[in-house]
LUMFI-867218 format. One record per atom (N, C-alpha, C): x, y, z. Coordinates in steps of 0.2 Angstrom, whole numbers, plus 5000, padded with zeros to 4 digits. Each point is the difference from the previous one (the first is absolute). Layout:
BEGIN
XYZ;...
This chain:
BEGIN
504955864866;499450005003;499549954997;499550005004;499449954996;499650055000;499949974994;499250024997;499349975004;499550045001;499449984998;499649934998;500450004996;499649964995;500249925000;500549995005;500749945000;499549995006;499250015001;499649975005;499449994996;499949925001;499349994994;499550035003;499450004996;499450045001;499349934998;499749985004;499549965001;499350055002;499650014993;499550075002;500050055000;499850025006;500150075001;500550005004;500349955003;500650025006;500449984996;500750005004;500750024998;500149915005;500349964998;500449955003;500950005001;500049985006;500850005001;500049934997;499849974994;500149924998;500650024997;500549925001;500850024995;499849974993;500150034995;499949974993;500749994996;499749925001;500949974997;500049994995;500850004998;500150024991;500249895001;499849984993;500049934998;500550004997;500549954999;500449964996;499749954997;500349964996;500049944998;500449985003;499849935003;500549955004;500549964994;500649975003;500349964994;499749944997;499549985004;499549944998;499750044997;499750074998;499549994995;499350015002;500049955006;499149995003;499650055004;500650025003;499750065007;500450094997;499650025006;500550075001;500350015006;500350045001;500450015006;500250085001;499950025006;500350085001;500750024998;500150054995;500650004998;500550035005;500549994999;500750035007;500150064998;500350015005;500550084998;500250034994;500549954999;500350024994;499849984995;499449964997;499750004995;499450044997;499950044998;499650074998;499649964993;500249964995;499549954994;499949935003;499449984997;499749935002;500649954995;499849945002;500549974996;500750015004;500250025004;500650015004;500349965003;500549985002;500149955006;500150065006;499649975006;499750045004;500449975008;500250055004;500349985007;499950045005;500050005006;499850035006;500250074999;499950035004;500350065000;500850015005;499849965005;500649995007;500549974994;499949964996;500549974995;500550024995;499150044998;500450064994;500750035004;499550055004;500650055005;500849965001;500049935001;500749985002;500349984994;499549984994;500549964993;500050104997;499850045003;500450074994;500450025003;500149965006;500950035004;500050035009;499250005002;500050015004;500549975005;500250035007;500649995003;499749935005;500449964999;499949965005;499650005007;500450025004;500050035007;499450045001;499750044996;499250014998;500350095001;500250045000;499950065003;500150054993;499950065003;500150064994;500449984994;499850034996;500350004992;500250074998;500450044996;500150085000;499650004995;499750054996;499650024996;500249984992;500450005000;500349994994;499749914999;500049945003;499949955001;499049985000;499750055005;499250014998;499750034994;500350044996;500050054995;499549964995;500249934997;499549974996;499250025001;500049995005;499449985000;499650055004;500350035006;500150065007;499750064996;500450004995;500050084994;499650014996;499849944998;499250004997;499450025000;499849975009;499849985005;500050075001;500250055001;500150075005;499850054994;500549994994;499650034993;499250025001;499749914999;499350005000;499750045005;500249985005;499650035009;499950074997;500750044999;499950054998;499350044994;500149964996;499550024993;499250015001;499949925006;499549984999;499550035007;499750054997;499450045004;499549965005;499749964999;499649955005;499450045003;499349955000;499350015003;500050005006;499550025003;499949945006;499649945000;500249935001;499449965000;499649985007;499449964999;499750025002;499749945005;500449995005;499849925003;499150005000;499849935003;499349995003;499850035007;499750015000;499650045007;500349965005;500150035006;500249965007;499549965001;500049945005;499749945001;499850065008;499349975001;499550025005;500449955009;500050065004;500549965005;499649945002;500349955001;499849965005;499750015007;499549945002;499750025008;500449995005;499950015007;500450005004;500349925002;499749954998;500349935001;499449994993;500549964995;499850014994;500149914998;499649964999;500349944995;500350014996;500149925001;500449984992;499550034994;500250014995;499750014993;500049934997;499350024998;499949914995;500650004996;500049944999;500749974994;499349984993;500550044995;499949984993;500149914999;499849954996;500249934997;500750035000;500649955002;500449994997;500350004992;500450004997;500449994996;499949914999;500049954995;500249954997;500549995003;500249935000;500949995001;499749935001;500749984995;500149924999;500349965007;500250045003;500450005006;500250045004;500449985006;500450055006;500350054996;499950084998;500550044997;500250055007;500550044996;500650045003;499450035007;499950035003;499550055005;500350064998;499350045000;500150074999;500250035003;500650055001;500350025005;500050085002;499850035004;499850075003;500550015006;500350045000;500450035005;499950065003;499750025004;499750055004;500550055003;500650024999;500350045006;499950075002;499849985005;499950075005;500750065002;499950044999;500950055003;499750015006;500650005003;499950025007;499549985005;499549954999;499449975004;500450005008;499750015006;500149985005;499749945002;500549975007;499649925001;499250035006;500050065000;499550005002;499350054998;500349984993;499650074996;499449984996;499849935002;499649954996;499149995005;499750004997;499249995006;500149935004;500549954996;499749935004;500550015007;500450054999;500650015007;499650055004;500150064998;499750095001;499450004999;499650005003;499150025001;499750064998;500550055000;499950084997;500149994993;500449934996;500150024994;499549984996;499750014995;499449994995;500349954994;499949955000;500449954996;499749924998;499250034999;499849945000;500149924994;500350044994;500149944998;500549994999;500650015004;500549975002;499949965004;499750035006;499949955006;499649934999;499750004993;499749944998;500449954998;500250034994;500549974995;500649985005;500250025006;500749995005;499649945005;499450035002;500049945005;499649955000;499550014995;499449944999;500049984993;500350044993;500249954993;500650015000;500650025003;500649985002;500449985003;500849994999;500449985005;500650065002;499949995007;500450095000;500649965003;500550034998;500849984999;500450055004;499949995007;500350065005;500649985003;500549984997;500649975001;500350024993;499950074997;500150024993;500650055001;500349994998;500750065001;500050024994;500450074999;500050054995;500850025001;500150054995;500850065003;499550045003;500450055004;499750055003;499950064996;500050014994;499950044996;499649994995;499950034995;499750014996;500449944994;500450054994;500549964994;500149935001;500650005008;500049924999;499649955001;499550005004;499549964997;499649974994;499950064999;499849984992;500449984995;500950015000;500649954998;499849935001;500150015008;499949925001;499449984996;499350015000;499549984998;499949974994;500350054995;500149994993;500749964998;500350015004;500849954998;500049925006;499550005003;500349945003;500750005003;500250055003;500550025003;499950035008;500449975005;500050055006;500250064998;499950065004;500150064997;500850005000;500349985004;500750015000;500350004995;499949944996;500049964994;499850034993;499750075000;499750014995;500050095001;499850025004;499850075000;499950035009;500250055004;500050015006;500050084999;499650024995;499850084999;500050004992;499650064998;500050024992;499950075002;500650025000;500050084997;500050004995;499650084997;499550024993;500550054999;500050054998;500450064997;500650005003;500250025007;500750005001;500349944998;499849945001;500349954998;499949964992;500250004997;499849984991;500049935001;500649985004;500049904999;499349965007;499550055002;499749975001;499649964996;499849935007;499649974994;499949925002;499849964996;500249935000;500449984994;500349975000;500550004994;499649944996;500150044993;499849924992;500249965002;500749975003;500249935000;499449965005;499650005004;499549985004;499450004995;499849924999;499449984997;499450025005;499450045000;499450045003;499549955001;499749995004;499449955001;499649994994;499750064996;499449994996;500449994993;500750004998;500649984996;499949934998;499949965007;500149935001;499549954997;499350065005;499549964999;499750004992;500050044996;500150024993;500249964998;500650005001;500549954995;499949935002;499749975005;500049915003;499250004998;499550055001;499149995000;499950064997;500050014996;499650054996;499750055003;500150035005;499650055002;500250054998;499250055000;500150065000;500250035006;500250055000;500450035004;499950074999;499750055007;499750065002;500350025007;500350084998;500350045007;499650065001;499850005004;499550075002;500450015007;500250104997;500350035008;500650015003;500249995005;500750025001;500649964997;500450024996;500449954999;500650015003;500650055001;500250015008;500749954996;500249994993;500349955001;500550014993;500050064999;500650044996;499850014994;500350064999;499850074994;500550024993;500649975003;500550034997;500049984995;499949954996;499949994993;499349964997;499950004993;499149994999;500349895001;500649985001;500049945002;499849985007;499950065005;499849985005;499349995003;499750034993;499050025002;499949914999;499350025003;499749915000;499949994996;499950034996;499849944990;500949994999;500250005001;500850004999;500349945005;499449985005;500149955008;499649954998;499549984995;499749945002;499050044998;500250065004;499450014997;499750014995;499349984995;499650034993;499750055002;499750035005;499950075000;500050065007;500250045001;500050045005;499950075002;499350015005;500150075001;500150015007;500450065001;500350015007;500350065001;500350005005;500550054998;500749985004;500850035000;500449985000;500350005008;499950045005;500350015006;499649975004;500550035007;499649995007;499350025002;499950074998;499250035002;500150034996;499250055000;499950074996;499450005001;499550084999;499650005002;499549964997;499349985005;499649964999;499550024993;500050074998;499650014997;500050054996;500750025000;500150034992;500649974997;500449935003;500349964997;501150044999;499750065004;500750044999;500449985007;500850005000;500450015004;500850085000;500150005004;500250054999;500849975001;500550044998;500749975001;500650064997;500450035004;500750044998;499350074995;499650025003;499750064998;499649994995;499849934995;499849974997;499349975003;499450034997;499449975001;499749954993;500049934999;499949974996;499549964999;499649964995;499649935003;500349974998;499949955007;500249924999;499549944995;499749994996;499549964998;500349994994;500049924999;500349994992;499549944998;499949974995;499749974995;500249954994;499949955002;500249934993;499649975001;499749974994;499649995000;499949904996;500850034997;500449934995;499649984994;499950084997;499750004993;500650054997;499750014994;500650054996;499850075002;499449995003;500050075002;500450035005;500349965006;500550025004;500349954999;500650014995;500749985000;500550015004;500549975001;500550015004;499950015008;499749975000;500049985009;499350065003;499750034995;499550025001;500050115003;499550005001;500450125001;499550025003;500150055000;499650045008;499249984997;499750005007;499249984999;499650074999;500250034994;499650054999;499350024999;499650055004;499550005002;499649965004;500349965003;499849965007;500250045005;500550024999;500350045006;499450065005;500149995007;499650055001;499349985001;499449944997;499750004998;499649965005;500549965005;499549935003;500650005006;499649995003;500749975007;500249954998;500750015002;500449964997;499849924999;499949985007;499849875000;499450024996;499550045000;499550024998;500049974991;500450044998;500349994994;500249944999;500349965004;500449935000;499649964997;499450025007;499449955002;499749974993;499850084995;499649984996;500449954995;500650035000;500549964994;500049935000;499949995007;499949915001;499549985000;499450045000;499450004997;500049954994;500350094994;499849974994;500649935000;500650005003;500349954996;499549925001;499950005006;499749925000;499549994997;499450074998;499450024997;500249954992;500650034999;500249994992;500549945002;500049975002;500549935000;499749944997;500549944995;499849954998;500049955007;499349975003;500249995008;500449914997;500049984993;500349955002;500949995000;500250084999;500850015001;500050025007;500549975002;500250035009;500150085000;499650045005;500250055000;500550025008;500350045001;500650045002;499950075003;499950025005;499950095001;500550005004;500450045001;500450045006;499650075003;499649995003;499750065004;500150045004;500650054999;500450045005;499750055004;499850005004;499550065004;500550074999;499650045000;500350075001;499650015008;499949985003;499450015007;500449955003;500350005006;499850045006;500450085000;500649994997;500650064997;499950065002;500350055004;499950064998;499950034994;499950074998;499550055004;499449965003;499850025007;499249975000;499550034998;499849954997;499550044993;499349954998;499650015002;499249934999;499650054996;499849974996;499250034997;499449995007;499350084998;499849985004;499649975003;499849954996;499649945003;500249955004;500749995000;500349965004;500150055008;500450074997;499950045008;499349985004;499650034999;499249995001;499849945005;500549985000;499849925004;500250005008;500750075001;500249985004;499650065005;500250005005;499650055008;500450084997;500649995000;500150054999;500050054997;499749994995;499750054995;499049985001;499850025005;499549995002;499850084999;500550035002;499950095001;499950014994;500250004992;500350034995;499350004997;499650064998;499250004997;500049974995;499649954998;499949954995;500050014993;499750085002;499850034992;500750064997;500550015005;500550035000;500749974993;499850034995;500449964996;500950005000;499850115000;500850005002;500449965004;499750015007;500149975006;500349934998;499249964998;500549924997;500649984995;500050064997;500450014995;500750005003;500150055004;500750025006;500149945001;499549965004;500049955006;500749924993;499550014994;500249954996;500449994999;500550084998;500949994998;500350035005;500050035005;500450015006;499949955007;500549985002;500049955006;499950085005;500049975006;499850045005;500950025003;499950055003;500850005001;500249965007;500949984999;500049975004;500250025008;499550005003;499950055006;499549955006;499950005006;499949965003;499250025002;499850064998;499350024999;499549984993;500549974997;499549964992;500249945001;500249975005;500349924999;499449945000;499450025000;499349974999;500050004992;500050074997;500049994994;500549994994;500450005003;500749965000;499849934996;500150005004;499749915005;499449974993;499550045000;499249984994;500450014994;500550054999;500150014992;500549934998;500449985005;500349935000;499649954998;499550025004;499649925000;499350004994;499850054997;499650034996;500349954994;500850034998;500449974994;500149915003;499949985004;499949935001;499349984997;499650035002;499249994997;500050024993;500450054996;499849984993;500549934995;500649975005;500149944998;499649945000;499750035007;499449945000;499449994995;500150054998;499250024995;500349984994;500750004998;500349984994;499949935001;500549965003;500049945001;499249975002;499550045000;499249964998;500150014993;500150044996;500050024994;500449954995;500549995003;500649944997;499749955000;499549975004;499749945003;499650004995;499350045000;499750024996;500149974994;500450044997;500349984993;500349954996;500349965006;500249944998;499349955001;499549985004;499449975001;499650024994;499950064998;499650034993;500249964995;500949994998;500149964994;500249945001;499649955006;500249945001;500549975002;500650085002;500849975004;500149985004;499350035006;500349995007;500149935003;499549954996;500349945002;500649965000;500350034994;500749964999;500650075001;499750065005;500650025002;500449995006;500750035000;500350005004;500150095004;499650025006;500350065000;500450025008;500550044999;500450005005;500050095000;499950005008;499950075002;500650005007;500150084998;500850005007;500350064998;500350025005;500450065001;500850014998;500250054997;500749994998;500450045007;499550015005;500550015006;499450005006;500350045007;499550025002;499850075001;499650035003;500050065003;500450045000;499950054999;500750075001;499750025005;500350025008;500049995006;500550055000;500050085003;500650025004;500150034990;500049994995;500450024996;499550014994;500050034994;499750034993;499150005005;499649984995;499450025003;499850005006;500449945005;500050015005;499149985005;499749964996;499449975000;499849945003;500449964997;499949914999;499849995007;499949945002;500149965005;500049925001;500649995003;500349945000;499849955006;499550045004;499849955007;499949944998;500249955005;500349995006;500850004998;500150004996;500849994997;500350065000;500849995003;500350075001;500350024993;500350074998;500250044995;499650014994;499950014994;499950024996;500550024993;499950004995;500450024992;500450035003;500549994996;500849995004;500349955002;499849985003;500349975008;500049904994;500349995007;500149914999;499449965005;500050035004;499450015006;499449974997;499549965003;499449974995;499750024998;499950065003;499450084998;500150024993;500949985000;500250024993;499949954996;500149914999;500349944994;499449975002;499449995006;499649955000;499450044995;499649994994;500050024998;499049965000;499450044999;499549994999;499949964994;499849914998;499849984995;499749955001;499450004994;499749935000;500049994992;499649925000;499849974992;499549985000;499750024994;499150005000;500049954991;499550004998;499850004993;499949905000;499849994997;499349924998;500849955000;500849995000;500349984998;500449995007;499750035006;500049975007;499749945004;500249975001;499549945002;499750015006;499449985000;499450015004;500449995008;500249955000;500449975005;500250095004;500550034995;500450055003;499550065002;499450004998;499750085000;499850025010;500050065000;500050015006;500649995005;500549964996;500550005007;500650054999;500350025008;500450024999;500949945003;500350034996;500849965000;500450065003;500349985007;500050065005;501049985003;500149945000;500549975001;500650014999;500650015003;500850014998;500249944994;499649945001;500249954994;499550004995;499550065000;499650014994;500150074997;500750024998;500650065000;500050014992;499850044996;500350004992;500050085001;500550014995;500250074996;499750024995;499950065000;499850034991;500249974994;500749995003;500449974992;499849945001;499549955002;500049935000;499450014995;499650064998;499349994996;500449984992;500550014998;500549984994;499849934999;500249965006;499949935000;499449975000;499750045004;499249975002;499649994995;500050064995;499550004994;500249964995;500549994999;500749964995;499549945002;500149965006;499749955001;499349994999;499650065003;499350005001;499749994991;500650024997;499949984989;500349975000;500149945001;500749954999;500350024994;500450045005;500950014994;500249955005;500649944998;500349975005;500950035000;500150054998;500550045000;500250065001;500150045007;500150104995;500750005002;500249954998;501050014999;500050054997;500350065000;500250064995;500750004997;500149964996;500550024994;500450044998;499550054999;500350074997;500350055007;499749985007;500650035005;500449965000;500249945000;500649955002;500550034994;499750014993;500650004995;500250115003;499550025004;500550055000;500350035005;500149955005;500249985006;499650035006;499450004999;499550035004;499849965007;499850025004;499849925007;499449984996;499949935004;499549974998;499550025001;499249944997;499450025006;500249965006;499650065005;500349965006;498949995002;499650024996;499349975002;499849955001;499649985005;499749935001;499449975000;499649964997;499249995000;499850005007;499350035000;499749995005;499449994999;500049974993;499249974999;500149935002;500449975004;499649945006;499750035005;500350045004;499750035005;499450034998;499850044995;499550024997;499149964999;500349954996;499749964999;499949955007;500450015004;499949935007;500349965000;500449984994;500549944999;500649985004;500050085003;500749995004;499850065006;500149995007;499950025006;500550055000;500749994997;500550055000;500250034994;500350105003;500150034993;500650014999;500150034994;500750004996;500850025004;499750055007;500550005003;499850025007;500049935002;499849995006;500749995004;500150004995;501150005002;500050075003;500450024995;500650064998;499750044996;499950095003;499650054995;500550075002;500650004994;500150085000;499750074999;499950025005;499450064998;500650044995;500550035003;500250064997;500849995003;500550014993;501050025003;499950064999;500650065003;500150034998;500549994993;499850084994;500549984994;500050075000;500350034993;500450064998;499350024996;499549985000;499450054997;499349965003;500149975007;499549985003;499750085001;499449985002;499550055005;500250015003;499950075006;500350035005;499349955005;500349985006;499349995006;500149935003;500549974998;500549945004;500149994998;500649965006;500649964999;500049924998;499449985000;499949954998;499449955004;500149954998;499549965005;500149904997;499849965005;499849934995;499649985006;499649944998;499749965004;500249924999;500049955005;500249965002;499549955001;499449974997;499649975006;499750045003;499849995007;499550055004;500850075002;500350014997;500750035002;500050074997;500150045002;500250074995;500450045003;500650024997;500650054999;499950064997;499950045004;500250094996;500950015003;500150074994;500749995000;500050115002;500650005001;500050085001;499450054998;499750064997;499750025001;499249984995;499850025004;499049975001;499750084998;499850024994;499550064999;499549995001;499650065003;499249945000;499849965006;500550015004;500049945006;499150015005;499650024998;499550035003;499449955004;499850015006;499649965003;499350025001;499749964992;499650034997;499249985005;499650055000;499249985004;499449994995;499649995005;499449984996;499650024996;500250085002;499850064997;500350035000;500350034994;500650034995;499750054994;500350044998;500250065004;499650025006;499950035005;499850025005;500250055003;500550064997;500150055005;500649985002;500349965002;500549985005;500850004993;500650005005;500550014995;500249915001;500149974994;500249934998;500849985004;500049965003;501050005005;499749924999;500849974998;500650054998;500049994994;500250074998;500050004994;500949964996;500250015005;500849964997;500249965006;500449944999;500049935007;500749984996;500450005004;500849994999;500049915002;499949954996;500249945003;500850004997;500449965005;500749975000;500250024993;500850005000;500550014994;500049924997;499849994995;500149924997;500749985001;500250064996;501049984999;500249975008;499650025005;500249975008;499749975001;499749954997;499549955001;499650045003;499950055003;499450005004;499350014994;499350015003;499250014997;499749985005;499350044999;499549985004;499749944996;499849955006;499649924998;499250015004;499649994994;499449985003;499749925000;499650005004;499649925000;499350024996;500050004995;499350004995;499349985003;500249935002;499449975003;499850025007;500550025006;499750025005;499950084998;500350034997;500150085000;499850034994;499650004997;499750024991;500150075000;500050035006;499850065000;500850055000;500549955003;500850014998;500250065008;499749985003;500250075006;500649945004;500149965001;500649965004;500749984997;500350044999;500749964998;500349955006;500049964996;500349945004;500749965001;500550064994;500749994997;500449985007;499850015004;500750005007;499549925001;499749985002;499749945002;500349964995;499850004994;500349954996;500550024993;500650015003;500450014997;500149954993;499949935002;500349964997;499650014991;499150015003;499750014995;500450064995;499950085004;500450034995;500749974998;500449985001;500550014997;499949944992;499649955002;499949964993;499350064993;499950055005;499550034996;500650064997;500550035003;500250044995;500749964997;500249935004;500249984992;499749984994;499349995000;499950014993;499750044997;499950075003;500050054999;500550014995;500650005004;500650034995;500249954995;499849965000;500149944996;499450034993;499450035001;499549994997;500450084995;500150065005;500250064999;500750004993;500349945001;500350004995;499949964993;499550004997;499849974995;499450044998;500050085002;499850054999;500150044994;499450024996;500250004994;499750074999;500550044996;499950074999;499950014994;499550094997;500450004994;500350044997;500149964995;500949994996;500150115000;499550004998;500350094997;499450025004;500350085003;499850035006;500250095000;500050014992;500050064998;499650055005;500450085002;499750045005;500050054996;499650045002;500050074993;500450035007;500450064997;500550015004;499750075004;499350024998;499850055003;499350024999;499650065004;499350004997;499950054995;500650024997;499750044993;500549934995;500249964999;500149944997;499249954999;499850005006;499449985003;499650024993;499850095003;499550024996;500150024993;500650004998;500049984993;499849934997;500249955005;499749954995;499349975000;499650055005;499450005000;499750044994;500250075001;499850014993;500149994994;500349954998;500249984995;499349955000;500049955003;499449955002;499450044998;499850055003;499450074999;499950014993;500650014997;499750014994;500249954995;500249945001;499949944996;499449985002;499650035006;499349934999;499450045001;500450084998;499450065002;499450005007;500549985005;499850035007;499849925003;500249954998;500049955001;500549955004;499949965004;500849965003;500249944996;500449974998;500149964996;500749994999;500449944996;500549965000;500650074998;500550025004;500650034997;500050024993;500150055001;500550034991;500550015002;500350015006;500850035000;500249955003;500049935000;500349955005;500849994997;500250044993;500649995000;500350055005;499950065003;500250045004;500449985005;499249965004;499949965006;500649965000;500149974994;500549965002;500750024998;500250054999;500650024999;500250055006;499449995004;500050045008;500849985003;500450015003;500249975006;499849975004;500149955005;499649995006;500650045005;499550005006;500350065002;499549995010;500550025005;499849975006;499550044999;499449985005;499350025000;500250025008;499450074999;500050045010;499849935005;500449985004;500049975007;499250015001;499749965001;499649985005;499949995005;499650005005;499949985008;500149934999;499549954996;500049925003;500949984998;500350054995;500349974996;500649985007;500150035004;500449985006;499849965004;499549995001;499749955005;499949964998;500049964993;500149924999;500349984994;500350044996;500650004994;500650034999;500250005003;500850045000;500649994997;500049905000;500349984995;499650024990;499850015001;499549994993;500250074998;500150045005;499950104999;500749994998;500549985005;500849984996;500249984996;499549944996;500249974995;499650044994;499650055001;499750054995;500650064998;500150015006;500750055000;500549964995;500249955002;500649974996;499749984994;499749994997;499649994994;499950074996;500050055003;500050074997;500650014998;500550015005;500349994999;500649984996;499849944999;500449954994;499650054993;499650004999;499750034995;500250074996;499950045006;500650074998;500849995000;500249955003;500749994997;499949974992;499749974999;500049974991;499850054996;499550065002;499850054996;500450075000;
């Protein structure tokens, strides 16, 4: 666990500042933050991602059995155990902003003898719709988004995402199409979820070529199974977050196999959290969850040296189910116009309970959706804020976007994706086209205010790998350490000319595979690519929904599942992007010629699909809930990295229950899972 005290104290308030421990550098003159594995000053000192592969970590990046973490895992779980912890005690909430708010004065800059690296802030929003923003949706309350997007930035609506949650955020941090890298991270049932060590991590990169510091606040979504998988172990120097897909907004618990736990852990990359850092004790519970983020990227930029490059990944826990707003953000919308102002219970209900989903609450539905968009917006004034206070906003770079779209037809059932059909799931552009822009002083004048709307003005999530690499002149992110373990390359590409104006065209104005089917993809299609103004969906479409203006509304979402063509038969549905945005015409019988060069490289792209290596299945839910409890009392009521991953992996693999999409767009794939088990129980 963490302590209390592993948070500095400035006054009378408690600072989330990180306090780093000093080395002596080998020259003598400077200090420097010590690594991982070095605990005395005077040490030769190494990354943490480096440490984990020179003690033996497995190439290929995935689980390790317990007996292999133990050094350091057993420690680490000892301590959490012992050590009792306070609560500390962040700074008071920031006063909300007005309804159309300026910019915040800028601090002087920082000195600099020249052009340095730009400050870099990453903003991602979960689950945002493309219609869930003020400057699109006029219901929605978002006013310094709509600033910073349309009159200080440059909005980037040719932005594709995966249609999910995990592998976007692979691709983002690996510079990898999702295919290539990650297409699902199962958490418990699955141990080998994850992104595997052998992939060198964005903030890894930028650390090691420009000295940046390097900050994770929020969902990390990007595997549990062992403490080499946490972000101080990826590139990152500090992180607080928590480890899955959701959990509630505001006591930080999720529930799983009869186990109610919290999800919140803590590293802070002092001695005080070693080993990849332990549950955020006495935080828990205490702050809505971005709330909590917010302040942390407060104190970090508050406490930053501004003349070293700084680094944030800012994972939103908002737009996500449960639907859950504090309520001053409710308060803005019509629908809770009824609820008496002085009624505390009443707002208290309204805060942690979404409305139900029933066609009589689809108003308030609707506001608690868009409520949790307005307290992002109030963030990101706060982000803004903070960086102008210490003089960064000039030399920042910050990129704001969604790791998917709207959920339409399915989980919260909220979002909306107008004028664009489907929604999260789906390959559909309700699902991949994804809400983003770029804001921050390291924009050029030239670009503020426009938008890049264009089929040849196209980039992907994973192209932000490249972009920032460039936008800090690294002039190389060859990754070596996947090559030597036979990993796929980066496949990102800059789009700071397009950014900058340098270049009219973006990184893949060409050729964009949304999504193959694989043997641990996400359920919700069969795939998708884009061509130019061209796009190809392949057998079955989750999500397929023909989203309106005003959503939720009472009415039932259709269709909720859309059967395009069998690939294997060359058939798919074909849209024209430019005439048709909105995807209602297939046009596959018209022009055949087009589909057919679109699903040969479909299956051309389908087979350079990359899975991972180990895909251990607990063979049941009391298997399930024993390895829960184990976890339970290793981190006393906490989620955190495996204790029984040797179990996990002496699992058999074992066919999984038959699916519905699983016949409608993988058959081969369910065959070769069969024969692959198979083979496995004949050797055992």
């Amino acid at each position: 666990m963490v302590r209390a005290s592993a948070f500095a104290t400035r006054g009378s308030r408690r600072s989330f500042a990180p306090r780093t421990r000093r080395c002596a550098s080998s020259s003598g003159g400077t200090s420097r933050r010590c690594g991982a594995t070095s605990r005395r000053c005077g040490r030769r000192t190494q990354s943490r991602g480096a440490a984990a592969r020179r003690r033996g970590a497995p190439a290929a990046g995935q689980s390790r059995g317990a007996g292999a973490t133990s050094r350091r895992g057993a420690a680490g779980r000892r301590a959490a155990a012992r050590a009792p912890g306070r609560r500390p005690e962040p700074p008071e909430p920031a006063d909300a902003p007005a309804d159309a708010p300026p910019a915040p004065p800028d601090a002087p800059p920082a000195p600099r003898a020249g052009p340095a690296p730009p400050h870099v802030s990453i903003l991602l929003v979960d689950d945002l719709g493309w219609h869930g923003v003020g400057w699109r949706n006029a219901e929605v309350s978002t006013p310094t988004l709509d600033r910073l997007a349309t009159v200080d930035g440059l909005r980037l609506s040719r932005h594709y995402c995966y249609r999910t949650c995990s592998p976007s955020r692979s691709a983002l941090l690996t510079g990898r199409l999702a295919h290539h890298v990650n297409q699902a991270n199962p958490n418990n049932r699955h141990p080998g979820g994850g992104v595997g060590l052998g992939f060198t991590l964005l903030p890894e990169l930028l650390r090691r070529e420009k000295g940046y510091a390097t900050h994770f606040l929020g969902k990390w979504h990007l595997g549990l199974g062992t403490r080499e998988l946490l972000p101080t172990y990826r590139g990152f120097d500090t992180w607080l977050g928590y480890f899955a897909g959701a959990e509630d907004h505001w006591t930080q618990r999720r529930a799983e196999a009869r186990h109610d736990l919290v999800d919140l852990w803590f590293d802070d990359g002092t001695e005080k959290t070693p080993d990849g850092g332990g549950p955020a004790r006495g935080l828990e519970g205490k702050y809505y969850g971005d709330e909590l983020y917010t302040r942390r990227f407060e104190s970090l930029v508050r406490n930053h040296p501004r003349e070293r490059p700084f680094f944030a990944y800012f994972a939103y826990q908002c737009v996500h189910d449960p639907l859950q707003a504090p309520r001053r953000f409710l308060k803005k919308y019509a629908a809770f116009d009824g609820v008496d102002p002085g009624d505390d219970s009443a707002w208290a209900f309204f805060e942690r309970n979404g409305a139900p989903n029933e066609p009589a609450h689809a108003a308030r539905r609707r506001a608690q959706y868009e409520a949790m968009a307005s307290f992002v917006d109030d963030s990101v004034g706060r982000v803004e804020a903070a960086l102008r206070a210490r003089g960064m906003w000039r030399d920042s770079l910050v990129v704001f976007a969604t790791d998917n779209g709207g959920a339409v037809g399915f989980d919260a059932d909220s979002g909306n994706n107008w004028p664009l059909r489907g929604g999260k799931y789906s390959d559909f552009e309700g699902g991949v086209r994804g809400v983003c822009f770029v804001a921050g002083g390291r924009l050029p004048d030239r670009m503020r205010g426009v938008e890049l709307e264009s089929h040849a003005q196209r980039l992907s999530i994973a192209d932000w790998y490249a972009t920032v690499a460039d936008a800090a002149g690294i002039t190389s992110i060859t990754d070596t350490t996947a090559a030597a373990a036979g990993l796929p390359p980066v496949d990102s590409r800059s789009a700071w000319p397009l950014i900058t104006g340098a270049s009219k065209t973006g990184p893949r104005a060409g050729e964009l595979v949304l999504s193959v089917p694989s043997r641990d993809g996400m359920p919700g299609s069969g795939g998708g690519i884009l061509v130019g103004k061209w796009k190809a969906l392949f057998n079955n479409q989750r999500s397929a929904v023909h989203n309106g203006p005003t959503y939720p509304n009472g009415s039932a979402p259709a269709p909720v599942l859309f059967i395009c063509g069998d690939v294997r038969a060359g058939r798919g549905c074909l849209f024209d992007l430019d005439a048709d945005a909105g995807e209602a015409r297939d046009v596959s019988n018209e022009r055949p010629d087009v589909l057919a060069d679109l699903v040969a490289r479909f299956n051309a792209a389908a087979e350079t699909a990359y899975t991972t290596p180990k895909y251990a299945v607990w063979k049941n839910e009391t298997a399930v809930r024993g390895h829960i409890a184990k976890i339970d009392a290793a981190y006393r009521g906490f989620w955190g990295p495996y204790v029984s991953l040797g179990d996990a992996e002496a699992a058999p693999f074992f066919e999984l229950p038959p699916q519905p999409w699983d016949k409608a767009h993988r058959p081969a794939l369910v065959e070769a899972q069969k024969r692959d088990y198979a083979r496995r129980a004949s050797q055992t």
